[in-house]
Steps between C-alpha positions, in 0.01 A plus 500: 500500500773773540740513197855591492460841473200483794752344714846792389224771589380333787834424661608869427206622691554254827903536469485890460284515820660293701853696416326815570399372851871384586656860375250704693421313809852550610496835426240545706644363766823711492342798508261401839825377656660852412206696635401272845926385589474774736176418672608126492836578690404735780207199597731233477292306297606107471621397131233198489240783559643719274552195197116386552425835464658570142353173408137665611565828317641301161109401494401739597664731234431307201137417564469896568632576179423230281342665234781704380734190542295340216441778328886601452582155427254436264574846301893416550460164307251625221700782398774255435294304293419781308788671434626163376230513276357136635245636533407626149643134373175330756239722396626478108514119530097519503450482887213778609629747752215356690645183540864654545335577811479124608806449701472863682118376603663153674805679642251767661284199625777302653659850675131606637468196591786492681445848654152388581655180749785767625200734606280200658719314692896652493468901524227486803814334707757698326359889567400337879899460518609788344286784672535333819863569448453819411258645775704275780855630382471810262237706630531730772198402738415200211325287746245798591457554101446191367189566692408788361253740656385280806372812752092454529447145317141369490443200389186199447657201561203234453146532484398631805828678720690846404820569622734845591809504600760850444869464501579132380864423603608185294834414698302518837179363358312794692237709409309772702137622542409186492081442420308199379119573411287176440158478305226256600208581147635860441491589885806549761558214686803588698755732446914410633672798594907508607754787496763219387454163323817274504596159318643220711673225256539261763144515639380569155262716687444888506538740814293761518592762734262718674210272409130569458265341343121645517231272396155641406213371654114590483479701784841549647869457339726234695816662553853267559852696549796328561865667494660253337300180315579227258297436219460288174452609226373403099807778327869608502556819564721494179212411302343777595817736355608303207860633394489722209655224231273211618281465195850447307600194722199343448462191275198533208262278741604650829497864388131457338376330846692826705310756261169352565542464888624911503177588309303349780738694733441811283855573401578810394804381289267209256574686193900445580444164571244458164798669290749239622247223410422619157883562403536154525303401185565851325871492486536153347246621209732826445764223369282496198422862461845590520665222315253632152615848539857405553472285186314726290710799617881309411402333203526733276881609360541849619772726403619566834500129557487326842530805695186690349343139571604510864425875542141491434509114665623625858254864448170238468642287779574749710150629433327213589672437814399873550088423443530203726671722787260825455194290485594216742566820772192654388270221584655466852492840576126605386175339409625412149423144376752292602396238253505782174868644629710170518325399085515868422857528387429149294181634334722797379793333419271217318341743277863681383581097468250458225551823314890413476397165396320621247740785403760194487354238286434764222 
């Protein structure tokens, strides 16, 4: 059963938040508008496009910086309890600091909770919507970089055929250097050759110009050429160039079932898919981490009051948002354990946790 002062704290904590979410969201939002009004102007860009947009990016923004929402709020609130001394008057009344500690644990559940739902279902759609924005309108050349480096990719698509193609235009659906090597037990079946490979929405079919196909026989290969050929085929050629965001606008279910079809593919991007994945579950559990410190940082009575409090609030958030960036980037971008760099910043931040517990219930 929550008591009175379960529910004051607890109410504090939600109410804090969700005031801290309405003050900065909007100032988010001012400032993108003052950086990208330029860009948005000179393409014309519709107001309908430009309002779903800013309803993308609010999302988008708060689920990216979450942690130091919570963390800000939650110092903001305990320093006023403490410098009201309410504090000293709950712990003196014979409650253990322990379970002062109540309502913060079942506001952090209720927030992660929250954050964990936002990260499953509503920021996958969200980031889809606000980086297609971006790369469409606010990129020079966006629609060639939200593929990223497409020159030279070789990919497995199933169990048996391997696919090339160089120079993947998304707008024209066109690729060149077209080849297709199948595998009969380990041994080349037939290989597909074409200096251009086209999609055709209406046929739903693929044109391969400058066809030739050689099949391998026992004694003699059967050669076919054909300048211009339509074929069917098991892929889409933007499956086999994912844009750079897609792990992001992928729902939990979706994005584990797209990771385990690019291993088979041999992706060279898996550990930027794996970090996406695993930020899912760690971010939620940071709500914890980050709501002890911020309690056992604020609820002391300092003698530079709040703003001491805040200082050293917004230097460990800052911090941790720092970790997650460094490591999250490091994973991607070398062989490092994609797994150890999304819980590294929580194992770290977990153990300071428990020593400023500690420090705080002496």
């Amino acid at each position: 059963m929550l008591t009175i002062i379960d529910k004051y704290i607890l109410k504090r904590y939600l109410g804090t938040f969700s005031v801290m979410l309405l003050l900065f969201a909007p100032i988010g939002i001012v400032i993108d508008v003052s950086e990208k009004v330029n860009k948005m102007l000179e393409n014309k860009i519709p107001f309908p496009d430009i309002a779903f947009y800013y309803y993308n990016f609010t999302i988008y923004f708060i689920n990216s910086l979450f942690p130091i929402f919570l963390f800000l709020s939650v110092i903001w609130f305990t320093s006023k309890l403490a410098n009201n001394t309410e504090i000293i008057a709950i712990l003196s009344s014979g409650i253990s600091y322990t379970r002062f500690l109540r309502p913060y644990i079942i506001g952090a559940t209720i927030v992660s909770l929250f954050v964990l739902l936002m990260g499953f279902f509503i920021v996958p759609a969200a980031s889809e919507g606000y980086n297609n924005f971006r790369y469409t309108y606010l990129k020079g050349n966006g629609k060639e970089l939200m593929r990223g480096e497409n020159t030279n990719v070789y990919r497995q698509i199933n169990d048996h055929d391997f696919i090339f193609v160089n120079s993947f235009n998304e707008e024209s659906k066109t690729a060149f250097n077209f080849t297709l090597e199948h595998f009969e037990k380990e041994k080349l079946s037939y290989k597909i050759t074409a200096s251009r490979i086209k999609w055709d929405p209406k046929a739903k079919t693929y044109i391969l110009y400058d066809y030739t196909k050689r099949t391998v026989g026992d004694l003699n290969d059967i050669i076919e050429k054909d300048p211009e050929k339509k074929i069917k085929f098991k892929f889409e050629l933007a499956d086999l160039t994912p844009v750079v965001y897609i792990a992001e606008t992928l729902t939990l279910g979706k994005l584990i079932d797209f990771i385990e079809k690019e291993r088979k593919r041999g992706s060279g991007n898996i550990n930027t898919y794996l970090v996406v994945l695993y930020k899912k579950y760690s971010v939620p559990v940071s709500a914890f981490i980050l709501t002890i410190i911020a309690v056992a940082v604020s609820s002391m009575k300092r003698r530079g009051g709040m703003g001491t409090n805040l200082a050293i609030g917004i230097a460990i958030a800052f911090s941790f948002v720092f970790f997650d960036k460094i490591f999250g980037t490091l994973a991607e971008k070398s062989t490092f354990s994609p797994l150890l760099a999304v819980w590294f910043p929580n194992i770290v931040f977990g153990i300071l946790a428990v020593y400023l517990l500690r420090n705080a219930k002496r």
